[in-house]
C-alpha positions in Angstrom: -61.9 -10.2 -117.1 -62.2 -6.5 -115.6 -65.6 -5.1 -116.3 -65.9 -1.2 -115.6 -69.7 -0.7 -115.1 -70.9 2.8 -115.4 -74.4 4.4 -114.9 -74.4 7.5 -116.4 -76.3 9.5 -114.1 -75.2 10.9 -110.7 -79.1 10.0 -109.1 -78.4 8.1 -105.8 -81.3 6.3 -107.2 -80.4 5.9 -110.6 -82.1 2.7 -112.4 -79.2 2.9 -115.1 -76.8 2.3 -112.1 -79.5 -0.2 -111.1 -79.0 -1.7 -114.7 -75.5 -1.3 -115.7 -74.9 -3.5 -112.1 -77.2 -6.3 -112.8 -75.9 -5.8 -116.7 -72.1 -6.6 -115.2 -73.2 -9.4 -112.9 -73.8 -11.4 -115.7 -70.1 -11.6 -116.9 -69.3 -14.9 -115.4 -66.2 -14.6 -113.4 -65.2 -11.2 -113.9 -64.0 -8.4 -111.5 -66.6 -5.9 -111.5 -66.0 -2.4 -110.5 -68.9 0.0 -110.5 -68.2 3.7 -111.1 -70.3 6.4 -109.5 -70.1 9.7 -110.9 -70.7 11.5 -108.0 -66.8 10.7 -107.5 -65.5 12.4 -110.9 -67.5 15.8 -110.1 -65.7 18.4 -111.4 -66.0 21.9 -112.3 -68.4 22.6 -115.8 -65.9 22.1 -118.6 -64.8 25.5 -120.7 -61.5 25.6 -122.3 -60.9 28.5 -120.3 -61.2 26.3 -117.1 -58.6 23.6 -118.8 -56.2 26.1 -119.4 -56.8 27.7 -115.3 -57.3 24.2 -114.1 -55.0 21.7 -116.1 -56.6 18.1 -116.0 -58.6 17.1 -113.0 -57.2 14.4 -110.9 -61.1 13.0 -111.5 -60.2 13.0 -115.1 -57.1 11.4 -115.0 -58.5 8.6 -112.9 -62.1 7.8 -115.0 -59.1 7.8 -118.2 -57.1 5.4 -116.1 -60.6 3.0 -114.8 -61.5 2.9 -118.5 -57.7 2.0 -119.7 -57.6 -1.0 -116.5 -60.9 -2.4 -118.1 -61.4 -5.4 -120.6 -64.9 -4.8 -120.7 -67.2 -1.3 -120.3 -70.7 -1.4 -119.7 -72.5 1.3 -119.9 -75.9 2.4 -119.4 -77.3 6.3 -120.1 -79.9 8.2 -118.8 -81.5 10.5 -120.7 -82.1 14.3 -120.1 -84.2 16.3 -122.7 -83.0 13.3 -125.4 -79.7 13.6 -124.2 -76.7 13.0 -122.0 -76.8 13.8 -118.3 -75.0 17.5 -117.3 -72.6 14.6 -114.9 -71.9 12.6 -117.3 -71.3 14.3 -120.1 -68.8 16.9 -118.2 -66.9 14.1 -116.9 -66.9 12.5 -120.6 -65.7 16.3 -121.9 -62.8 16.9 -119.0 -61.4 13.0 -120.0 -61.7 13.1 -123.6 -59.4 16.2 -123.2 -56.7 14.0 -121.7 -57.2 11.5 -125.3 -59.9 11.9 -128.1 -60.2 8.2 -127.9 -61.4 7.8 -124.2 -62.6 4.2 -124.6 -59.2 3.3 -125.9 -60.3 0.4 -128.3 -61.8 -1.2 -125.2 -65.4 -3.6 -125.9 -68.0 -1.7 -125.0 -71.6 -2.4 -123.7 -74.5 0.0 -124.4 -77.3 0.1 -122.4 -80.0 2.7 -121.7 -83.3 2.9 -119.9 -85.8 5.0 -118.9 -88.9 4.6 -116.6 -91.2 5.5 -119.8 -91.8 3.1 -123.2 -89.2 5.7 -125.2 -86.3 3.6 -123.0 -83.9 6.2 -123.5 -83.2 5.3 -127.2 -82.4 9.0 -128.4 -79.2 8.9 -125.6 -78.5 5.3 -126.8 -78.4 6.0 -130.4 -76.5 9.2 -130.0 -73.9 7.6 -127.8 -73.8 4.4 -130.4 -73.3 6.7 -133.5 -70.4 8.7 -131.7 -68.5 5.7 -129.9 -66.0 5.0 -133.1 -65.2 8.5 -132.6 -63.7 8.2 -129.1 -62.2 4.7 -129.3 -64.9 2.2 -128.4 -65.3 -1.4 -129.8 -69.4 -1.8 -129.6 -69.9 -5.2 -129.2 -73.9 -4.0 -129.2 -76.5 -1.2 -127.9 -79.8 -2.6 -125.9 -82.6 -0.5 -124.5 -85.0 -1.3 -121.6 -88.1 0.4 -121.8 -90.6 0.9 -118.7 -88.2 -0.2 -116.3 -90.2 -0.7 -113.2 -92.3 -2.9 -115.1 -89.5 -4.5 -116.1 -87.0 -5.0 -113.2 -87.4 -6.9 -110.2 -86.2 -5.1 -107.5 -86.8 -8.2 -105.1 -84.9 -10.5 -107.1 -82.5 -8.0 -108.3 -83.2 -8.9 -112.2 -85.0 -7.9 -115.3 -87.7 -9.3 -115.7 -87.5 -8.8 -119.6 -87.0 -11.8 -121.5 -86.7 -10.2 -124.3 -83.9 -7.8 -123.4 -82.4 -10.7 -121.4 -81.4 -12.8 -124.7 -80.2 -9.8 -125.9 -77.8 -9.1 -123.4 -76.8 -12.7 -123.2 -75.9 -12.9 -126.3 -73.9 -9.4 -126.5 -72.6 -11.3 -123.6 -71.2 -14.5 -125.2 -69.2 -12.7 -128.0 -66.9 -12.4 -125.3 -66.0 -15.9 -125.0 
């Protein structure tokens, strides 16, 4: 299986990257590739750049990462209750390419945040606009207060709570 794991933030320190890679590593025996989105930068999406521009050779490959996948997970930070400006542009230029950027793949959600709110607003909004854009979403988990719930030492969450969740989300796989 081909899991495309994908923290939506471009923070070099971003705990949803921190997430969506010890989220993935959990997929016994699957390739794992994780994306950072500081590759797919592109200019601000207007339809006045598309028509100047085309579609971005970043574009073209995050539609092509997504379409090589079994499996995404996915984990959002959240801006103002919100997408990120990084992740949100790249998810604009590639749904240009097709509305259905998930392409009827599973799909993971995930979200944290380092406050008790977990980044649910992001979550729910992303959840409620997936069958939109071609994702199968196979469930939707937030972590709330995630340095009190991660163990950076041991590289795990700490969370057994939010663990049995995402094992089970897991185990539909098989």
């Amino acid at each position: 299986m081909k899991v495309l794991a994908i923290g939506a933030s471009n923070s070099r320190n971003s705990i949803n990257q921190t997430l969506v890679k010890y989220a993935a590593s959990l997929v016994k025996g699957a390739e794992v590739n994780v994306v950072d989105l500081n590759e797919f930068e592109m200019p601000i999406f207007s339809e006045d750049r598309e028509k100047e521009l085309g579609s971005p050779q970043q574009a073209q490959q995050f539609f092509k990462l997504i379409g090589n996948s079994d499996l995404i997970v996915i984990s959002f930070a959240e801006h103002n209750g919100s997408y990120t400006a990084a992740y949100k542009n790249v998810f604009d230029w590639t749904s240009r390419i097709d509305m259905k950027v998930f392409q009827g793949k599973a799909v993971i959600m995930l979200a944290t945040s380092p406050g008790p709110g977990g980044a649910k607003s992001v979550l729910t909004t992303a959840e409620n606009s997936a069958p939109h854009f071609g994702a199968e979403v196979l469930g939707t988990i937030s972590l709330a207060s995630f340095y009190d719930n991660f163990d950076f030492e041991s590289g795990k969450v700490v969370n057994n709570e939010f663990n049995k969740k995402l094992t089970d989300v897991i185990e539909t796989l098989n």
